[in-house]
C-alpha positions as CSV (number, residue, x, y, z in Angstrom):
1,X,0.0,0.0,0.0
2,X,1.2,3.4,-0.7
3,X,1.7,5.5,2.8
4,X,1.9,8.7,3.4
5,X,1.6,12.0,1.7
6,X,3.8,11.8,-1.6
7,X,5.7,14.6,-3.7
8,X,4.7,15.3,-6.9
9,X,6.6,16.0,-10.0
10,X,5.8,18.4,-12.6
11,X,4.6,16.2,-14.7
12,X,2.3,14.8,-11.9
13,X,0.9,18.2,-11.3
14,X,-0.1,18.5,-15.1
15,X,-1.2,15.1,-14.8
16,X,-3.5,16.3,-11.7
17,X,-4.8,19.5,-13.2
18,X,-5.9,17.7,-16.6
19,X,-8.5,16.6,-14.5
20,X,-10.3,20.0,-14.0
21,X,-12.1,20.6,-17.0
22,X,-12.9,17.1,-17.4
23,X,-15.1,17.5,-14.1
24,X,-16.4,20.7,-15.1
25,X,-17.9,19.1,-18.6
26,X,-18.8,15.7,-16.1
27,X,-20.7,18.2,-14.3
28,X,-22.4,20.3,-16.9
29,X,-23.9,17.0,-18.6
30,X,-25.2,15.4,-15.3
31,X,-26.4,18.3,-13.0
32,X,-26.4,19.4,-9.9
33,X,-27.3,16.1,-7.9
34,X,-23.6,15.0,-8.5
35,X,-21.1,16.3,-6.5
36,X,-17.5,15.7,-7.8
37,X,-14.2,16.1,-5.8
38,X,-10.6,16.5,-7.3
39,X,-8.0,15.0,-4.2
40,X,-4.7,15.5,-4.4
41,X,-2.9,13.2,-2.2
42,X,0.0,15.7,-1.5
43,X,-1.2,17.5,0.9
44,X,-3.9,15.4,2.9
45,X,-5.2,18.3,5.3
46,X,-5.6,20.3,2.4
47,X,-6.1,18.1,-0.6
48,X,-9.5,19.3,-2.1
49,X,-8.0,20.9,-5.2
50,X,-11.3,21.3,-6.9
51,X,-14.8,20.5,-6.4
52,X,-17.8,20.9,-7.7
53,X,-21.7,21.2,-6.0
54,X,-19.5,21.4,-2.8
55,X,-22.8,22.9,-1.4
56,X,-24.5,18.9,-0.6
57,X,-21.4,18.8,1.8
58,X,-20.3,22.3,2.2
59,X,-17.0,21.8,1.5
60,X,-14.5,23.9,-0.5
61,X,-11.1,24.3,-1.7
62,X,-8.9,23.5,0.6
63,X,-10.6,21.0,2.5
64,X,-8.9,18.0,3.8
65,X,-9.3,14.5,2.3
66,X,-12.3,12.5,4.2
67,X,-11.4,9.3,6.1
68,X,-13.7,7.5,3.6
69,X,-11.6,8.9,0.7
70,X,-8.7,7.4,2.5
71,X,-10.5,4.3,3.0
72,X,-11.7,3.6,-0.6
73,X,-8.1,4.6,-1.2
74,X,-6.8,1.3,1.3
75,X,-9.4,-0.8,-0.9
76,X,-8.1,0.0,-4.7
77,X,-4.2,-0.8,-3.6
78,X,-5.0,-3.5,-1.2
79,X,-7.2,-5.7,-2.7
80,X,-5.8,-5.2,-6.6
81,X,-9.1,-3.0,-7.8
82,X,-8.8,-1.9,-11.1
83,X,-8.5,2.1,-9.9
84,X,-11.6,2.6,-9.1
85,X,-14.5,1.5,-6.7
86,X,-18.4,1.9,-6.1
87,X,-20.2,2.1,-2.9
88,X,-23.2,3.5,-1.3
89,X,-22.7,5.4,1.7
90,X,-24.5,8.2,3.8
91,X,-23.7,11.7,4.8
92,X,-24.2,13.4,8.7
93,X,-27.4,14.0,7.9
94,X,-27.9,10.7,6.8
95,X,-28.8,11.0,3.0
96,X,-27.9,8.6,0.7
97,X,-25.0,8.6,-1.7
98,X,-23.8,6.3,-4.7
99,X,-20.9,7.3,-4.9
100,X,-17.3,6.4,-6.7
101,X,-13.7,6.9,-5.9
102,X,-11.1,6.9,-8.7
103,X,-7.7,6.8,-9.0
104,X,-5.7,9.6,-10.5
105,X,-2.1,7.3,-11.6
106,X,1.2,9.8,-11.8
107,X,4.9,9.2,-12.9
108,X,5.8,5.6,-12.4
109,X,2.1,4.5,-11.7
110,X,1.8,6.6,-8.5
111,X,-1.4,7.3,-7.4
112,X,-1.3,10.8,-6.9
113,X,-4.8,11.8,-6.5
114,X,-8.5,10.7,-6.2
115,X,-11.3,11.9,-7.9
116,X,-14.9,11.4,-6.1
117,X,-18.5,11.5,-7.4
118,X,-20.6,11.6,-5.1
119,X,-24.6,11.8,-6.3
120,X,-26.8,12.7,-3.6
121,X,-30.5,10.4,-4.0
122,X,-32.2,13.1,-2.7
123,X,-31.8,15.7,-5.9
124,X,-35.1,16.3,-7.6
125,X,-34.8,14.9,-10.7
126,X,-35.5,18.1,-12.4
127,X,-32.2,18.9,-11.4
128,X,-30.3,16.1,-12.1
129,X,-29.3,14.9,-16.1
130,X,-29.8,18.2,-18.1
131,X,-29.8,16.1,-20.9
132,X,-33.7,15.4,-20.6
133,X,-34.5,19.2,-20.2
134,X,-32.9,19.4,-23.5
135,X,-35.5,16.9,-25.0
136,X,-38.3,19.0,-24.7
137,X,-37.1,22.2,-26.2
138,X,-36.3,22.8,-30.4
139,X,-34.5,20.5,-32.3
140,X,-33.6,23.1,-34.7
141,X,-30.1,24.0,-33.2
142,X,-29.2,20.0,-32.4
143,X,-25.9,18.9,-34.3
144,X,-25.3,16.1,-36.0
145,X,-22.3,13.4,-34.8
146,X,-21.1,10.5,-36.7
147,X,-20.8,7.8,-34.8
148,X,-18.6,5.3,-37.6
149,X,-17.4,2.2,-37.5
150,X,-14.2,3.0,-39.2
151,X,-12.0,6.4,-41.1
152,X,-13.0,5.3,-44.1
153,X,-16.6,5.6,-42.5
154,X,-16.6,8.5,-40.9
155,X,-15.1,10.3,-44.1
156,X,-17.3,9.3,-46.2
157,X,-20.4,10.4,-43.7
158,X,-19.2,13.5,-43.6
159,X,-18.5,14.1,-47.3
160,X,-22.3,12.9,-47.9
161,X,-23.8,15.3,-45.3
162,X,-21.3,18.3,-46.3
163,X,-21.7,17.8,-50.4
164,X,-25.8,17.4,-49.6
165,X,-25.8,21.0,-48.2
166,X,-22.8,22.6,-50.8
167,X,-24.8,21.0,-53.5
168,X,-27.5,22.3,-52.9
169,X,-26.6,25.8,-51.9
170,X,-27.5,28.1,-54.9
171,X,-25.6,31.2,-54.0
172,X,-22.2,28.7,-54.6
173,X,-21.1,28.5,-58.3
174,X,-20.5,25.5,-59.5
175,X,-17.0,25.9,-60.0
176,X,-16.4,26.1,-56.4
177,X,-18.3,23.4,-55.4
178,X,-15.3,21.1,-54.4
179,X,-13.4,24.1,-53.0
180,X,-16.5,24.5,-50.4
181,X,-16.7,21.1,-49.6
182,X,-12.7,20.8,-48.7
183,X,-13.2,23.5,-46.5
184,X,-16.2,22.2,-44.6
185,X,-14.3,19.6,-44.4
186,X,-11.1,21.0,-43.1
187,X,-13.2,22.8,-40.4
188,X,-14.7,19.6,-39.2
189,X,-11.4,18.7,-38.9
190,X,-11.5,15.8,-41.1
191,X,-8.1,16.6,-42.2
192,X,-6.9,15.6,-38.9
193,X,-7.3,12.2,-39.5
194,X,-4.4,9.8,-41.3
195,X,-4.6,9.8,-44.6
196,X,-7.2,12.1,-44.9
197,X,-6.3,13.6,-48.5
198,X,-6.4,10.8,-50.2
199,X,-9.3,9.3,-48.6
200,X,-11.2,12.5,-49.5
201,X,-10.2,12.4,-53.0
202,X,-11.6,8.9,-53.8
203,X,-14.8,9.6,-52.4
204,X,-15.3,13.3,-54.5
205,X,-14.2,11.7,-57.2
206,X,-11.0,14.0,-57.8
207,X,-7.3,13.8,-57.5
208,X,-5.4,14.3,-54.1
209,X,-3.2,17.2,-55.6
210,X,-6.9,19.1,-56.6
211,X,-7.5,18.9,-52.6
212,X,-4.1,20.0,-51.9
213,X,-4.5,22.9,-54.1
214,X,-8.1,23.7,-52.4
215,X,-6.5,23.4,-49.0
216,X,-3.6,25.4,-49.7
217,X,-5.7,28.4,-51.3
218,X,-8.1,28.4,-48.4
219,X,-4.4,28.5,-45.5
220,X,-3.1,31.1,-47.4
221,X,-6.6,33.4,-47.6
222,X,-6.7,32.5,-43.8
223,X,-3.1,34.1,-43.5
């Protein structure tokens, strides 16, 4: 088991700190039932280095790990858990919790920090998974994600759906057809993906070197 408080590196601090905005987007798309706690196991009197709906405990930044923190902590290393581990427990005023505690690994597979969800039962459940408020309002600003089984997929999905709207577009000659479609395509961020070019080419119908050019004239306009 590891003991004690540990030193962290730099790269453990970057490590640590990734973690921030991947609670604050945990927290947007679940609500406000969930409460979620960043650890860092540095400094255990003061190891709460972010947390989020702090209000079901009244905690803030600062605050020292809990002995249950520390506990779930004993479980992962000691009995070989695969970082992480789920349990229901209650609070002082005795409301009910699921709740998980997850490791955060460092330099050399250090644990260097927990993260906690806590969600508190009691939460109406008008506050609790945003995502059904979003069901019952327009469906004209939802955006549409691919979800393919493959590149070749996913490019192809996306040349469909971008040519369907290019083509159709009267206002866009028809000389510039292709160029529009490369650079809905480049701000999709298709082009991110290996052998993109070539991919793209076979499924317009043109040669790699016409998307070249079309991608070159639209970096140097953006200059």
């Amino acid at each position: 088991m590891q003991s004690g408080k540990i030193k962290l590196t730099a790269t453990d601090r970057i490590i640590l700190n990734s973690y921030r905005s991947f609670l604050d987007g945990m927290a947007d798309y679940l609500g406000t039932g969930f409460e979620f706690v960043l650890h860092s196991l540095e400094d255990y009197e003061n190891s709460v280095i972010k947390i989020i709906n702090g209000h079901h405990t009244g905690r803030k930044l600062g605050a020292p790990i809990t002995d249950l923190a520390l506990n779930m902590l004993n479980k992962i290393q000691d009995e070989n858990l695969d970082g992480y581990i789920s349990y229901e427990s209650k609070n002082k005023k005795g409301n009910l919790l699921y709740s998980t505690t997850i490791s955060v690994y460092g330099e050399h597979h250090r644990i260097i920090g927990l993260i906690c969800i806590n969600y508190h039962v009691d939460t109406p459940f008008s506050e609790t998974f945003p995502v059904f408020k979003m069901l019952d309002k327009s469906t004209s600003a939802m955006i549409n994600e691919n979800f393919a089984v493959d590149v070749d997929a996913l490019i192809e999905q996306a040349y469909t759906e971008v040519s369907q709207q290019v083509m159709s577009d009267d206002s866009i000659s028809a000389n510039c057809k292709n160029k529009e479609i490369v650079n809905l395509l480049y701000n999709q961020g298709i082009f991110r993906m290996k052998d993109a070019v070539v991919k793209v080419a076979k499924v317009m119908g043109v040669s790699k070197n016409t998307v070249y050019m079309h991608l070159r004239g639209m970096k140097e306009h953006m200059k």
